[in-house]
PQR file with spaces between the fields and no chain letter, atoms N, CA, C, O and H, PARSE charges and radii, in Angstrom:
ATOM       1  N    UNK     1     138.746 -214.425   76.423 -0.4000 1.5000
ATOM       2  CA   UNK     1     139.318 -215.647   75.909 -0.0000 2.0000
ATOM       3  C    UNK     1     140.040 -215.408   74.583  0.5500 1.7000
ATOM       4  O    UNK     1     139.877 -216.055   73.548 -0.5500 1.4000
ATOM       5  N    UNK     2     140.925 -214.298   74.795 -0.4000 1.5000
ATOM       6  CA   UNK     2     141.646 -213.975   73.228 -0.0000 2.0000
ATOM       7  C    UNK     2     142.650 -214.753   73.232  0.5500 1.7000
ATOM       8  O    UNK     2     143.125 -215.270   72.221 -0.5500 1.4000
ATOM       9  H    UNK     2     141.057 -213.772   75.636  0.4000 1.0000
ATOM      10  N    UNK     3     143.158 -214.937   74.659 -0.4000 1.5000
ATOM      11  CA   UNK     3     144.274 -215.932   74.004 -0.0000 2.0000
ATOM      12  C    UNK     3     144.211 -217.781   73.827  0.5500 1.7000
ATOM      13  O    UNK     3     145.113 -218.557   73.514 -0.5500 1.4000
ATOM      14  H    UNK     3     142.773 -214.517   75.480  0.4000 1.0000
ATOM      15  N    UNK     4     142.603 -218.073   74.210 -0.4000 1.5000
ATOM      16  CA   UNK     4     142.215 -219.109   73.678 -0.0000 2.0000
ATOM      17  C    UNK     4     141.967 -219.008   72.108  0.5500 1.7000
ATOM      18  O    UNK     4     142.316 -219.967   71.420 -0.5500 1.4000
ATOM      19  H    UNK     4     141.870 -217.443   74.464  0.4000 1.0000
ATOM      20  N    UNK     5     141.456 -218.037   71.581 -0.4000 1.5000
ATOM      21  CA   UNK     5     141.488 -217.795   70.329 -0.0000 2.0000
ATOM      22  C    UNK     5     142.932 -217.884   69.636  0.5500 1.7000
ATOM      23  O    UNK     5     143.123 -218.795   68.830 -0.5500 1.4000
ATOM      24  H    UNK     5     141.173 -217.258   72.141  0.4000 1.0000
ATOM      25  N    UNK     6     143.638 -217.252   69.834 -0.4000 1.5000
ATOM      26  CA   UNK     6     145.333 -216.600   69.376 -0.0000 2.0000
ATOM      27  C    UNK     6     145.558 -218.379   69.486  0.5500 1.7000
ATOM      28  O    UNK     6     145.722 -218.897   68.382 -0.5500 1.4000
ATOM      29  H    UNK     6     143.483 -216.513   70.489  0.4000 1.0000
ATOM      30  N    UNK     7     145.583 -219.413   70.762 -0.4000 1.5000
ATOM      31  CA   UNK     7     145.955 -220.847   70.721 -0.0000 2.0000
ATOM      32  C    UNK     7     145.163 -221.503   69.086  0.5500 1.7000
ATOM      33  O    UNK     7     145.791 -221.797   68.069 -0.5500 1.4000
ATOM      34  H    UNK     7     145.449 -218.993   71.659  0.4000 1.0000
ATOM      35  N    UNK     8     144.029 -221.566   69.237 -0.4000 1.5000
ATOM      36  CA   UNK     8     143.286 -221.817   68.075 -0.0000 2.0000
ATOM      37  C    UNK     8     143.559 -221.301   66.420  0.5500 1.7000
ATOM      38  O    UNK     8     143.171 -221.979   65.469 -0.5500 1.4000
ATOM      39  H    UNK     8     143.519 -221.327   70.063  0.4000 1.0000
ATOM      40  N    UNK     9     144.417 -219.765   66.237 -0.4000 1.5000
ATOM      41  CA   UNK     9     144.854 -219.646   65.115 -0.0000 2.0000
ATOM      42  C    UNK     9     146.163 -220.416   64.875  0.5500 1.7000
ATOM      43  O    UNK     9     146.498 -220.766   63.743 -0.5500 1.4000
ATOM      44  H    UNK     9     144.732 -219.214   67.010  0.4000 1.0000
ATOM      45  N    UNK    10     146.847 -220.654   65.904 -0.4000 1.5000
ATOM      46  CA   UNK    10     147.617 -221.318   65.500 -0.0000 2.0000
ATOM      47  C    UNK    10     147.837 -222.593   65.726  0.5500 1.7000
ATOM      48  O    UNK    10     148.952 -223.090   65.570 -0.5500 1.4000
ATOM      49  H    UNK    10     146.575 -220.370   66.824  0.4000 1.0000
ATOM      50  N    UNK    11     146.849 -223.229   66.100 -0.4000 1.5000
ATOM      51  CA   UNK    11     146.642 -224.707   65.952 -0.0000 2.0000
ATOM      52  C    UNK    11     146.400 -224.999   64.593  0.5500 1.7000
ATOM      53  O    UNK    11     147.071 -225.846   64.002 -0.5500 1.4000
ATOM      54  H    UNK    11     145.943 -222.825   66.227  0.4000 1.0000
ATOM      55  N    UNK    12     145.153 -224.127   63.851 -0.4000 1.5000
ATOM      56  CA   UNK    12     144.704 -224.737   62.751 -0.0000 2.0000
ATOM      57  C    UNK    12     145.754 -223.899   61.300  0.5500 1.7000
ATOM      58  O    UNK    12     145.733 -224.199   60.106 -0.5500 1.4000
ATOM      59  H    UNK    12     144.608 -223.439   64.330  0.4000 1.0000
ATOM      60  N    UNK    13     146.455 -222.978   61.893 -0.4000 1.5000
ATOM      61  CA   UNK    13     147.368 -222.562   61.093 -0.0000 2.0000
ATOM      62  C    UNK    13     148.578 -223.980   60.990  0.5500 1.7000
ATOM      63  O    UNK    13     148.981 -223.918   59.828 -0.5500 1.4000
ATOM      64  H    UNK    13     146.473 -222.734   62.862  0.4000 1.0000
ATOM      65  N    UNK    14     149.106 -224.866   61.509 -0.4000 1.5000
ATOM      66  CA   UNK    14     149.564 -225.904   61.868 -0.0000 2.0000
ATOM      67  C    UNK    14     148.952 -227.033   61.383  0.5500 1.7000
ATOM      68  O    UNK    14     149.346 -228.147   61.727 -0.5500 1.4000
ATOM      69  H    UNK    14     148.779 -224.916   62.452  0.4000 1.0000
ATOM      70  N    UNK    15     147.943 -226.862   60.550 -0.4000 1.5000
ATOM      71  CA   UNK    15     146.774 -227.954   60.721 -0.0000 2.0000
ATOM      72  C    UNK    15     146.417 -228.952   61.546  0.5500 1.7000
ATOM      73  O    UNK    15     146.320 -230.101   61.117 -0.5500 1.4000
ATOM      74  H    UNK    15     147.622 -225.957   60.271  0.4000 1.0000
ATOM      75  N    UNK    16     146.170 -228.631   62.865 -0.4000 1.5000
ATOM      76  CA   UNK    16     145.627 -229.018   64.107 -0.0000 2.0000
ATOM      77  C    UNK    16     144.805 -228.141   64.531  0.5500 1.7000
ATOM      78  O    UNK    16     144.977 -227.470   65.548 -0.5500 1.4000
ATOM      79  H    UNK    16     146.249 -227.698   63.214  0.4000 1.0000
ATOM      80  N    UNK    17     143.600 -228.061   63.590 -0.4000 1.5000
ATOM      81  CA   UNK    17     142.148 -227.483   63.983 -0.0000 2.0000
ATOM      82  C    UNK    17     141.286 -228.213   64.511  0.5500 1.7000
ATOM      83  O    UNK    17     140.386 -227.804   65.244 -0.5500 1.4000
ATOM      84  H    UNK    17     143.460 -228.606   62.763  0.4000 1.0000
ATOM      85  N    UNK    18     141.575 -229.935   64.028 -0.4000 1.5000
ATOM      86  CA   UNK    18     140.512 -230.777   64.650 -0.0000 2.0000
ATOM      87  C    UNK    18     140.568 -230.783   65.935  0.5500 1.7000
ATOM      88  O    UNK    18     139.686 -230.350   66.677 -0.5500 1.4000
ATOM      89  H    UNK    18     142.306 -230.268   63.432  0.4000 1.0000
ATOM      90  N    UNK    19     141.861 -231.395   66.349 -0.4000 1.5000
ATOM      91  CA   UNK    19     142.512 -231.297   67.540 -0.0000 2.0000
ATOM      92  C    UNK    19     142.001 -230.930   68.475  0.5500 1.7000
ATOM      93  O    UNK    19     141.583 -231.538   69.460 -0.5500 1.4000
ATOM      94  H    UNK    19     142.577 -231.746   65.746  0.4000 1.0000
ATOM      95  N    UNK    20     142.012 -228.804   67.937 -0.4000 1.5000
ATOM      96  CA   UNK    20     141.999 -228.231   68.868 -0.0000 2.0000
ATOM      97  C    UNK    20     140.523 -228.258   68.718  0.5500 1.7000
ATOM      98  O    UNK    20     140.300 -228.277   69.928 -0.5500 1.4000
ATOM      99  H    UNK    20     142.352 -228.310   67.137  0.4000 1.0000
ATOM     100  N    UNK    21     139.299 -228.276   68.170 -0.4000 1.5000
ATOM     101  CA   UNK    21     138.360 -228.523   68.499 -0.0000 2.0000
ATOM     102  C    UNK    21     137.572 -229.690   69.553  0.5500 1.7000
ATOM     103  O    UNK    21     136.736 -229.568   70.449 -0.5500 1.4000
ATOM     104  H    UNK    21     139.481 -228.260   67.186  0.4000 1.0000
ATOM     105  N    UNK    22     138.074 -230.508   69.136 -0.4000 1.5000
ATOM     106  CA   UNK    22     138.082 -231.693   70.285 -0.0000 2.0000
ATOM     107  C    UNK    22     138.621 -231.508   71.402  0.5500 1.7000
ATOM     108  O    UNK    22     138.463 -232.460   72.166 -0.5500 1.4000
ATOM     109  H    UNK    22     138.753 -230.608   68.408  0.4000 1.0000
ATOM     110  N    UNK    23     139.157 -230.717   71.777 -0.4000 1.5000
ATOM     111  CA   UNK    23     139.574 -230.012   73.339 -0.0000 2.0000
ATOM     112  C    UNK    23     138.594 -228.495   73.673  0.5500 1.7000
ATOM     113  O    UNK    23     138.325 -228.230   74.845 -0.5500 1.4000
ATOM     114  H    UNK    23     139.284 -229.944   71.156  0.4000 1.0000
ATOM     115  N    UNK    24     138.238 -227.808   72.822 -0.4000 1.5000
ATOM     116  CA   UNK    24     137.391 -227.093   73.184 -0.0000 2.0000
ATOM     117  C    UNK    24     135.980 -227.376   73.377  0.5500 1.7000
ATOM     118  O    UNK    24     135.153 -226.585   73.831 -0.5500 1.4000
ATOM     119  H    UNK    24     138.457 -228.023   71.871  0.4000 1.0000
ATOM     120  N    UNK    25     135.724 -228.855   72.904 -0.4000 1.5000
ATOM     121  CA   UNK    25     134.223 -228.965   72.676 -0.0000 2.0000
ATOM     122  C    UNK    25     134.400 -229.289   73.814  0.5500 1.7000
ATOM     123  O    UNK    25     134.011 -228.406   74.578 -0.5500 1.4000
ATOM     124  H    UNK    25     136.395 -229.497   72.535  0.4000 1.0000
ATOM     125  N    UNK    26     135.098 -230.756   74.662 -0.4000 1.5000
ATOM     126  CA   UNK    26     135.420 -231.201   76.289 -0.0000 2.0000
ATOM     127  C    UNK    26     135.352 -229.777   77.022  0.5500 1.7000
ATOM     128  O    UNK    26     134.495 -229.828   77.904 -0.5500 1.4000
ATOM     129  H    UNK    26     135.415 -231.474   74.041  0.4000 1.0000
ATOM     130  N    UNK    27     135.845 -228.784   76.963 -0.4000 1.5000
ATOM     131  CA   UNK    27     136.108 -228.035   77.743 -0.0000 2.0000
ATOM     132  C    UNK    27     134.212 -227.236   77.987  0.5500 1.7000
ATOM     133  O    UNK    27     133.582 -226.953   79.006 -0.5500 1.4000
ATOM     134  H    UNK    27     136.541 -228.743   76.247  0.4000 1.0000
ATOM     135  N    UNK    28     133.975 -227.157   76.942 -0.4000 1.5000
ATOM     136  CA   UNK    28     132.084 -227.137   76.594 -0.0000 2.0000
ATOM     137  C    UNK    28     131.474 -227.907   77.751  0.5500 1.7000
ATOM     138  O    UNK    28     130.747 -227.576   78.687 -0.5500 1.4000
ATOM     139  H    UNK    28     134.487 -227.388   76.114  0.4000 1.0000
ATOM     140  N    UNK    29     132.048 -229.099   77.344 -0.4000 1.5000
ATOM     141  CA   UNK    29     130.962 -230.225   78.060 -0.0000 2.0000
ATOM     142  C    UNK    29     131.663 -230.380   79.537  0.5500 1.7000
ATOM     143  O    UNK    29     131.419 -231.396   80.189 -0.5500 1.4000
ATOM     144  H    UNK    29     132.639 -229.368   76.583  0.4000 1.0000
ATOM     145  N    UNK    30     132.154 -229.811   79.833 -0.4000 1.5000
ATOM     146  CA   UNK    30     132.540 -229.650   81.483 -0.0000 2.0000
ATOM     147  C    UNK    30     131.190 -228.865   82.363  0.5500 1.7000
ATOM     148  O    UNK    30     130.626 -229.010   83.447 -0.5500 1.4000
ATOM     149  H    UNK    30     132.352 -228.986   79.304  0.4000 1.0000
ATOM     150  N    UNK    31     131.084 -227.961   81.153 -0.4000 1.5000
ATOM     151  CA   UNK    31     129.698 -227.698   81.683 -0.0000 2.0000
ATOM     152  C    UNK    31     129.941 -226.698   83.350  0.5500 1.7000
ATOM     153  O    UNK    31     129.201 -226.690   84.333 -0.5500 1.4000
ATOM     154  H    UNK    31     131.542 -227.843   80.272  0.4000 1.0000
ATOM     155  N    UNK    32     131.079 -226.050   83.149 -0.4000 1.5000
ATOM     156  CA   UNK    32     131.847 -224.886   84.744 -0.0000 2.0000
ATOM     157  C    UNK    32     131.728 -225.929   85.666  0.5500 1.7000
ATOM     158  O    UNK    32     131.376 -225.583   86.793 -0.5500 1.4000
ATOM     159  H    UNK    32     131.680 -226.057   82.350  0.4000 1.0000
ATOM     160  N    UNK    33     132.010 -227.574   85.403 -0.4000 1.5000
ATOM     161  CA   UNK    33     132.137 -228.310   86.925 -0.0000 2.0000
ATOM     162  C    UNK    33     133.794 -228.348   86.831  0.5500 1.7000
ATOM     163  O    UNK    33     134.135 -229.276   87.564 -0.5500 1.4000
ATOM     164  H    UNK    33     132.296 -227.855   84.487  0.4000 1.0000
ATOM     165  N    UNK    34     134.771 -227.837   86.340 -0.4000 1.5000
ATOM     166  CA   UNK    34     136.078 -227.702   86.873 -0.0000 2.0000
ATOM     167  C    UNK    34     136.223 -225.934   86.570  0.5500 1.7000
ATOM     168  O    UNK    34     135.493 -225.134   85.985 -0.5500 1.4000
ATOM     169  H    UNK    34     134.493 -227.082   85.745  0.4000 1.0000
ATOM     170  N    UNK    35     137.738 -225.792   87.393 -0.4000 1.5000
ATOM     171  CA   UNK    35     137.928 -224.530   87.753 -0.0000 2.0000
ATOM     172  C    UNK    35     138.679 -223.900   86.181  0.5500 1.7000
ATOM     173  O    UNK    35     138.691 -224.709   85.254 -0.5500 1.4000
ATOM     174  H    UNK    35     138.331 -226.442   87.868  0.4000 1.0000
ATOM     175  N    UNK    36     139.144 -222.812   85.979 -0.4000 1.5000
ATOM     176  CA   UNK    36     139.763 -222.201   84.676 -0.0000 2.0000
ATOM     177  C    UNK    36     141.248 -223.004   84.995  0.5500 1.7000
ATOM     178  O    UNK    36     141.240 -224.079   84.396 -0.5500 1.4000
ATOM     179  H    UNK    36     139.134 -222.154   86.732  0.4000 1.0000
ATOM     180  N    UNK    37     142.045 -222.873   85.479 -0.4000 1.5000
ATOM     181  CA   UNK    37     142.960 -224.098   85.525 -0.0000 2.0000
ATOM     182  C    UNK    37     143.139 -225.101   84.928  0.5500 1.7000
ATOM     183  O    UNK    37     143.977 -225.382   84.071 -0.5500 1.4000
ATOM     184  H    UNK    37     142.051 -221.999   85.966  0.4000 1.0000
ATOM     185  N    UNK    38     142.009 -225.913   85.562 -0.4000 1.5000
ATOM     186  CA   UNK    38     142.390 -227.337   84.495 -0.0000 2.0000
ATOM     187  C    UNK    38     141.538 -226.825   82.663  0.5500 1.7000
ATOM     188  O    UNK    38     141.939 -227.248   81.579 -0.5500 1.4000
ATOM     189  H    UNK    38     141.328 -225.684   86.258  0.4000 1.0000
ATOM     190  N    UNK    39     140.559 -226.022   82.840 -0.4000 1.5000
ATOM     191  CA   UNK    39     139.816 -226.137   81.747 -0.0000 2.0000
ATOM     192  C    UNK    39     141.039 -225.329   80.509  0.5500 1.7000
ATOM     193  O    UNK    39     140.933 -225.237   79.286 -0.5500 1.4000
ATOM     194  H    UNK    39     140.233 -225.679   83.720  0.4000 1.0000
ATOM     195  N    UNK    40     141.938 -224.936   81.260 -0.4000 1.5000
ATOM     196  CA   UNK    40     142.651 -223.771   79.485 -0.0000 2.0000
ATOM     197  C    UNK    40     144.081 -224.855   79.816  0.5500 1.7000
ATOM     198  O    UNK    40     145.004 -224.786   79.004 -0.5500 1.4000
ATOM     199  H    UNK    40     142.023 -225.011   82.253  0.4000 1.0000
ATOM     200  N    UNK    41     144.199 -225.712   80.865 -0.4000 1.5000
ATOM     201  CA   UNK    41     145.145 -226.745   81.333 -0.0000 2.0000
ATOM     202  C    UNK    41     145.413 -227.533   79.707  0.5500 1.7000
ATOM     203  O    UNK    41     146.559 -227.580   79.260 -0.5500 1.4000
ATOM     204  H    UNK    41     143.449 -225.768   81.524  0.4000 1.0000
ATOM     205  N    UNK    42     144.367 -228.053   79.009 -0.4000 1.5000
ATOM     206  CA   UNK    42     144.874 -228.903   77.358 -0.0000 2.0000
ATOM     207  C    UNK    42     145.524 -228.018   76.495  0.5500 1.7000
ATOM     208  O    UNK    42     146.549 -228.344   75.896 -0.5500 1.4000
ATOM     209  H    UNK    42     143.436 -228.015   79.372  0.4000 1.0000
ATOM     210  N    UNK    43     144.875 -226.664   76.367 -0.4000 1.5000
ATOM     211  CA   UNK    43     145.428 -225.910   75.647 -0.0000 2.0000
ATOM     212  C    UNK    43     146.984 -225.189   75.812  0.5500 1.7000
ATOM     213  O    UNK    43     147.607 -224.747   74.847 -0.5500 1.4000
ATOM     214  H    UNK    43     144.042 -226.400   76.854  0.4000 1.0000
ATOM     215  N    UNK    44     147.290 -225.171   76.684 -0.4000 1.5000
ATOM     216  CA   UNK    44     148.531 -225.156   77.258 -0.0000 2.0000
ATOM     217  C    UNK    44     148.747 -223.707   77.906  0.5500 1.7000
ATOM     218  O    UNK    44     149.831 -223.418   78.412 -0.5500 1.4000
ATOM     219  H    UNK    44     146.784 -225.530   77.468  0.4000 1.0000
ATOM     220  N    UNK    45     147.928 -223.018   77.880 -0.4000 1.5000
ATOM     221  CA   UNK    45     147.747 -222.000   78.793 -0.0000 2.0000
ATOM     222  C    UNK    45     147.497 -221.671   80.127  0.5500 1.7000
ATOM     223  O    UNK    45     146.938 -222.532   80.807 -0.5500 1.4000
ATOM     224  H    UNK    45     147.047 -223.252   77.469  0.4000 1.0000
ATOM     225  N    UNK    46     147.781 -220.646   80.623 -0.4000 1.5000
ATOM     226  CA   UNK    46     147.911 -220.702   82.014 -0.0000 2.0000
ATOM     227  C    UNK    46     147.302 -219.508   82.329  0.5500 1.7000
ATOM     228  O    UNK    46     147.824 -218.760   81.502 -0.5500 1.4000
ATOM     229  H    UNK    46     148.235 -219.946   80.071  0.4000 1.0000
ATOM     230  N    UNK    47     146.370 -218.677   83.125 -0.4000 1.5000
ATOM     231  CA   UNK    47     145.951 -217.525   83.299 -0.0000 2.0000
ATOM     232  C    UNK    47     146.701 -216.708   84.359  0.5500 1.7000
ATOM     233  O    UNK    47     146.599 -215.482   84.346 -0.5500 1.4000
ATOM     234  H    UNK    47     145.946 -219.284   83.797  0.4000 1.0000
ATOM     235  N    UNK    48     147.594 -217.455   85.452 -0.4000 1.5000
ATOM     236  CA   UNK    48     148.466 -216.333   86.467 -0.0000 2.0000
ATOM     237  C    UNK    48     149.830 -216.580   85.465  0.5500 1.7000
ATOM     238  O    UNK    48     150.871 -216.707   86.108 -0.5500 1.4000
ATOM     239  H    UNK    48     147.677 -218.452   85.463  0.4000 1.0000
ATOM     240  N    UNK    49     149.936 -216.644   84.336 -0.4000 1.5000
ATOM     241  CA   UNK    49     151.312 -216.512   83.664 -0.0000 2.0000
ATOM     242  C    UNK    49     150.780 -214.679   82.742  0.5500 1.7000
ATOM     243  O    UNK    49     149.681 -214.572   82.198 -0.5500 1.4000
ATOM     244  H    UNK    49     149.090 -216.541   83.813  0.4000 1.0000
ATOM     245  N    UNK    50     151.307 -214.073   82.760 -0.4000 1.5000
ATOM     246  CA   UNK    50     151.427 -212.728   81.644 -0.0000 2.0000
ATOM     247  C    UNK    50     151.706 -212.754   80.449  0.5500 1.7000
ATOM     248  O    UNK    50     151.524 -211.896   79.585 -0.5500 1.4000
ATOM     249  H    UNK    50     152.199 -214.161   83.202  0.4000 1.0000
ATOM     250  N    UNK    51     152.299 -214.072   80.371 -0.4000 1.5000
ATOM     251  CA   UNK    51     151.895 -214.560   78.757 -0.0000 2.0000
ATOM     252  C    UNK    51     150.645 -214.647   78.251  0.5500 1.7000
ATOM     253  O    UNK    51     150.289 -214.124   77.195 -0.5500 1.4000
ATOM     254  H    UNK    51     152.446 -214.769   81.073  0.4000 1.0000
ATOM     255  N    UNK    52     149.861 -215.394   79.087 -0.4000 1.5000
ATOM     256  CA   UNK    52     148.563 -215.498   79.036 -0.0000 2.0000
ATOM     257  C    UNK    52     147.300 -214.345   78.058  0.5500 1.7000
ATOM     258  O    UNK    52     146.410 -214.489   77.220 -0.5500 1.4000
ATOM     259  H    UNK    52     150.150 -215.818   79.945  0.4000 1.0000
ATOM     260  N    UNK    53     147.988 -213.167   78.872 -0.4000 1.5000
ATOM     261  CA   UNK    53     147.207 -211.684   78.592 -0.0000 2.0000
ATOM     262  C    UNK    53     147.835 -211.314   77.423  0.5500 1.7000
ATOM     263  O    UNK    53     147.149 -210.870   76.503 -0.5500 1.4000
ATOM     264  H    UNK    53     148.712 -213.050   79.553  0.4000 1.0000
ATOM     265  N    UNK    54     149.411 -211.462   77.274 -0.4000 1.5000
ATOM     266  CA   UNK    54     149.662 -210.845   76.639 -0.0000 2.0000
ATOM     267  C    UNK    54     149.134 -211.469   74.830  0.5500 1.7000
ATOM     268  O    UNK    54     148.967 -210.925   73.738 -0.5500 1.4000
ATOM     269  H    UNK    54     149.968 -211.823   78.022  0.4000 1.0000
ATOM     270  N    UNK    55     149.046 -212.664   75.297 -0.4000 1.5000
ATOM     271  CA   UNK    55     148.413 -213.124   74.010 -0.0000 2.0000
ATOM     272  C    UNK    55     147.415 -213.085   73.536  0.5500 1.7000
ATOM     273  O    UNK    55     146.984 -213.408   72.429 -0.5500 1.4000
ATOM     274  H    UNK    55     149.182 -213.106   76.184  0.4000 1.0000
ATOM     275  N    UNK    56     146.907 -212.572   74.601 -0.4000 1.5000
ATOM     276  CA   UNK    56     145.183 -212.262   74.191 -0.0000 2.0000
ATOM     277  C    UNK    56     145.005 -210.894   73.687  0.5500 1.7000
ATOM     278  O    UNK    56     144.204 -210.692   72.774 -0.5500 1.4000
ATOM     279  H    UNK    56     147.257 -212.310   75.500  0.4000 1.0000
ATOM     280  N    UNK    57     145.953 -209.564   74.409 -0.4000 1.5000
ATOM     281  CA   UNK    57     146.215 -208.521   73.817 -0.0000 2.0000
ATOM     282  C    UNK    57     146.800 -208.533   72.324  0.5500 1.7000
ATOM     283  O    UNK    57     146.585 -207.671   71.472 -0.5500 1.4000
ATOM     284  H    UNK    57     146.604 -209.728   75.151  0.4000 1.0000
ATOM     285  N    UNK    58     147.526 -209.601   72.190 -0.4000 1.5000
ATOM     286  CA   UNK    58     148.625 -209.761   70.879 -0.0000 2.0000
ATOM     287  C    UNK    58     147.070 -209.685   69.798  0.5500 1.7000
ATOM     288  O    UNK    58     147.048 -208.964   68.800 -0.5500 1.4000
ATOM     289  H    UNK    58     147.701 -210.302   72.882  0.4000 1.0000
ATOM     290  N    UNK    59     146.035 -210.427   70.161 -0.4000 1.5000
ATOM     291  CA   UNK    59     144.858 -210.857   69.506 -0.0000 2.0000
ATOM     292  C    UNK    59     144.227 -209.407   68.670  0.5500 1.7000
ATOM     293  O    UNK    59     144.027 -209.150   67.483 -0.5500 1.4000
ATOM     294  H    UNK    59     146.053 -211.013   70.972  0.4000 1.0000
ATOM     295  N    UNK    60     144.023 -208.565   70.086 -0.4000 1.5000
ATOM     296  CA   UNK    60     143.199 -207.799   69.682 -0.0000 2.0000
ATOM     297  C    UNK    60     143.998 -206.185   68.654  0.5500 1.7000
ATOM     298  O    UNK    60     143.518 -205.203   68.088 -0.5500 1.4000
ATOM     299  H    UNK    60     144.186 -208.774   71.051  0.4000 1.0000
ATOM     300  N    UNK    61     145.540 -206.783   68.922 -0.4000 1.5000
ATOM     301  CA   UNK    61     146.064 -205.971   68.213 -0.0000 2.0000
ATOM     302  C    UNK    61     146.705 -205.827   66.734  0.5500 1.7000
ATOM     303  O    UNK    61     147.417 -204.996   66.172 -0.5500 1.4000
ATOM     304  H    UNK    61     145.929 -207.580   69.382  0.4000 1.0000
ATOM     305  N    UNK    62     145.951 -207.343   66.303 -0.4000 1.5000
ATOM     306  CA   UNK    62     146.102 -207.901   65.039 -0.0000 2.0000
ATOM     307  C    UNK    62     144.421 -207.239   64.634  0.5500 1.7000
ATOM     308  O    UNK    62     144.265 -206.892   63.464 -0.5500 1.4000
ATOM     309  H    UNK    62     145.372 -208.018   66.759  0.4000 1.0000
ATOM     310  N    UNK    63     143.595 -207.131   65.303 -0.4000 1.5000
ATOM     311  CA   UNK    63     142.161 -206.818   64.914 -0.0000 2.0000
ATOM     312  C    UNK    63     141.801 -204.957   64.404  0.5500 1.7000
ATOM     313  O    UNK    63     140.906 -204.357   63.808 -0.5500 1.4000
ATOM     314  H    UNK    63     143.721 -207.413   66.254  0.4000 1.0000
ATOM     315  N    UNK    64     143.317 -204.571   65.177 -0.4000 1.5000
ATOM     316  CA   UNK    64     143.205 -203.190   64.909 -0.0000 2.0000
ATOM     317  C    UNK    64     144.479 -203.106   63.537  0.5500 1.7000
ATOM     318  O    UNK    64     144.237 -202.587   62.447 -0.5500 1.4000
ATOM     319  H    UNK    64     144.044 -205.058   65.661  0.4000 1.0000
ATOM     320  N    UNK    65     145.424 -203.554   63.804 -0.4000 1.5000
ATOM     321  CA   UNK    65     146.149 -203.371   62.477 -0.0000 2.0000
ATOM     322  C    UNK    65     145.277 -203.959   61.399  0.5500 1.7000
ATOM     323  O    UNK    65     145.686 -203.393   60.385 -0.5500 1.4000
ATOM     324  H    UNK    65     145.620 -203.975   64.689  0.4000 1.0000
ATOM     325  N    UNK    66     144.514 -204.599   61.118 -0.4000 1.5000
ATOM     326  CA   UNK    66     143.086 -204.360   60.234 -0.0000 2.0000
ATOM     327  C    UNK    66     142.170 -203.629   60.002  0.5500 1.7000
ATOM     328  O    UNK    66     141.433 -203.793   59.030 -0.5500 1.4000
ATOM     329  H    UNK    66     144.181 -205.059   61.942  0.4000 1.0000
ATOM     330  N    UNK    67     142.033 -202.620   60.907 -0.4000 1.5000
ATOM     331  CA   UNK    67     141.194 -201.850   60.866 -0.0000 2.0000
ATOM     332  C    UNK    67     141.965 -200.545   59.984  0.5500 1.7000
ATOM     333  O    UNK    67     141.544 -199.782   59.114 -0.5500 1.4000
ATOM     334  H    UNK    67     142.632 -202.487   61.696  0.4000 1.0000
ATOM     335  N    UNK    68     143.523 -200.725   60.784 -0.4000 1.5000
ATOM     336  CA   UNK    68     144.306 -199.400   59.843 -0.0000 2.0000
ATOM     337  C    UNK    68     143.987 -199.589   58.434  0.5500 1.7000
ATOM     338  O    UNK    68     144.417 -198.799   57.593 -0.5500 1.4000
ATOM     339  H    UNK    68     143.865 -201.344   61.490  0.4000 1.0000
């Protein structure tokens, strides 16, 4: 879920952290009775798009240019 994260830095980079909390907590309280579809569906993500990955890769490659 990196690129649910990567959505989340830049929500609250935007200042729309509440926001996006109030869509992740719903997505909590679904509790796996809907499919990944509708659940990353608010956030505006899509998982058969390659954007998807690639933003989640984009994530972990901000975690290593920190490490340099």
């Amino acid at each position: 879920m990196n690129s649910l994260y990567g959505v989340y830095q830049q929500e609250e980079a935007a200042g729309r952290g509440e926001q996006f909390a109030k869509k992740y907590l719903a997505m909590l309280e679904a509790g796996g009775t809907l499919r990944h579809k509708e659940l990353l569906q608010p956030f505006g993500l899509d998982a058969t798009d390659p954007d998807f990955w690639q933003a989640g890769l984009d994530v972990i490659a901000g975690y290593i240019k920190q490490l340099d």
